[in-house]
C-alpha positions as CSV (number, residue, x, y, z in Angstrom):
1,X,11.4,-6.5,-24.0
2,X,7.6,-7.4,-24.3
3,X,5.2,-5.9,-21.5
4,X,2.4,-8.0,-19.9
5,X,-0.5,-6.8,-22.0
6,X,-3.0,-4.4,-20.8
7,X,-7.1,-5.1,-20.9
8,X,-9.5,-2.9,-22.5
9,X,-9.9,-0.6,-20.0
10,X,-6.3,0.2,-19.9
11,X,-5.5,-1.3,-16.2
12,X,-3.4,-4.6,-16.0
13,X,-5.5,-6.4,-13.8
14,X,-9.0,-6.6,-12.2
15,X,-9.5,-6.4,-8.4
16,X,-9.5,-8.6,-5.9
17,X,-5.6,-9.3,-6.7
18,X,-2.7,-9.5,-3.9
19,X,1.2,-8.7,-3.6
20,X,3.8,-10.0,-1.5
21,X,7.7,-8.6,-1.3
22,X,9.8,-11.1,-0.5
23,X,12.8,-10.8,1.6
24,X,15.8,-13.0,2.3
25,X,17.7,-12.3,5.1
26,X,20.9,-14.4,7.1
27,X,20.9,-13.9,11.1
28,X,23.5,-14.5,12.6
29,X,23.9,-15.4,16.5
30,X,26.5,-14.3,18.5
31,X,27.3,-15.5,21.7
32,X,26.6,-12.9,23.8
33,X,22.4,-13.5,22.4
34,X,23.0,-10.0,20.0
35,X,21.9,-11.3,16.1
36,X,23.0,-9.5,13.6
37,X,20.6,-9.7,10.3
38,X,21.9,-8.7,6.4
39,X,19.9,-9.1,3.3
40,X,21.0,-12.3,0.8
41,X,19.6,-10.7,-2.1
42,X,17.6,-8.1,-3.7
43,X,14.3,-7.8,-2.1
44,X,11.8,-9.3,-4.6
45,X,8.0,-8.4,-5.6
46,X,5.2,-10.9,-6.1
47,X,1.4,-10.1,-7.8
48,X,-1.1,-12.8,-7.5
49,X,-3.7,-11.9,-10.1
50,X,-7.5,-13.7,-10.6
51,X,-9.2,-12.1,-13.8
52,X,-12.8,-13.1,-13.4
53,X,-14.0,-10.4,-16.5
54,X,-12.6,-11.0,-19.3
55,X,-14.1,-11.1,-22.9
56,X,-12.6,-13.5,-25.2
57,X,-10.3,-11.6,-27.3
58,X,-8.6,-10.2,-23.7
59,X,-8.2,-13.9,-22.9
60,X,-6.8,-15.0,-25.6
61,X,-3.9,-12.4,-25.5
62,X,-3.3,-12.9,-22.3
63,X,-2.9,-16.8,-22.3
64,X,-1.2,-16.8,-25.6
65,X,1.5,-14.0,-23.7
66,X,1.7,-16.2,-20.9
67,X,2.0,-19.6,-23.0
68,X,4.7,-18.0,-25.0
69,X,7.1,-17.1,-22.2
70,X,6.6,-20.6,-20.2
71,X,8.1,-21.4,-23.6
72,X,10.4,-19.6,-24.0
73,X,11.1,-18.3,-20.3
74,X,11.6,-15.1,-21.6
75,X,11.3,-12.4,-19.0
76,X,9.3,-9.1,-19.5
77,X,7.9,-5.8,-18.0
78,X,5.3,-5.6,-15.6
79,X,3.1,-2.3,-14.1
80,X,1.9,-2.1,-10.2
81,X,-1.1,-1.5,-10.3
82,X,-0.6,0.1,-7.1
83,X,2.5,2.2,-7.8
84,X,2.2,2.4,-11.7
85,X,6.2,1.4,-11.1
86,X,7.5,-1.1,-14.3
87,X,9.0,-3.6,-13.3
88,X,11.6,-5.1,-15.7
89,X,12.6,-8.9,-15.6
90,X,9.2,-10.7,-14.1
91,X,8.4,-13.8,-14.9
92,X,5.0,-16.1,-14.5
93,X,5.2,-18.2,-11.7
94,X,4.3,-22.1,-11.5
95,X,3.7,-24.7,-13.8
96,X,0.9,-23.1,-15.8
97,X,-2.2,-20.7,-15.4
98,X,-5.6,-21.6,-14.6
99,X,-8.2,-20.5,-17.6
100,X,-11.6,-21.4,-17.7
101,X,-14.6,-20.2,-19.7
102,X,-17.6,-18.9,-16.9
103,X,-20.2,-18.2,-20.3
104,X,-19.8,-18.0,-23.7
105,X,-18.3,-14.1,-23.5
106,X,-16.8,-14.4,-19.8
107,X,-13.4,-16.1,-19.5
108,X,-11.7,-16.2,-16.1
109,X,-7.8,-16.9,-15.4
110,X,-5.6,-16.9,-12.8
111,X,-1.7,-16.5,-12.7
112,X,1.2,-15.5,-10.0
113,X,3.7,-13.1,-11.4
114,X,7.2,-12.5,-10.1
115,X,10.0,-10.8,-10.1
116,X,13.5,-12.7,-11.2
117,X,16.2,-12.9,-8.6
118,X,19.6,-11.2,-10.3
């Protein structure tokens, strides 16, 4: 399984970034105004990522990684940067990923990826 590639500097993404964990829970009402609450599924993990830094050649393996599995909707591994956990089965979120060229070095992209419901 292919891993979401790693910049020069070894970390997977550049600060500012955020992370959700998504949870999908059922309550149910009973008459006596008790609820009782139970998950639907697996809670899930979400990274929203802005790379403002990047050189060309980091750019262009990332977007070519990213174009490649919006093809082919291939899932793949993914590090926390906060935990250093891998996650397995994360997929890129959306319709595409921003990219845009701030100089002619300095790219900048940004892209939501997520982890796949089972």
């Amino acid at each position: 399984m292919a891993e979401f590639p790693k910049l020069k500097t070894g970390a997977v993404v550049q600060y500012p970034m955020t992370r959700e964990l998504r949870i999908k829970t059922r309550v149910l009402p009973f008459i006596d105004g008790s609820e009782q609450r139970y998950l639907m599924e697996k809670p899930r993990r979400r990274w929203v990522i802005q790379l403002d830094a990047l050189d060309e050649g980091e750019a262009a393996r990332i977007d070519e990684f990213v174009r490649q599995h919006f093809e082919t909707l291939e899932s793949f591994l993914f590090t926390d940067p906060w935990s250093g956990a891998t996650y397995a089965r994360c997929v890129v979120e959306g319709s595409g990923h921003g990219f845009a060229a701030a100089s002619a070095t300095v790219c900048g992209m940004s892209l939501t990826i997520a982890e796949e419901a089972d």
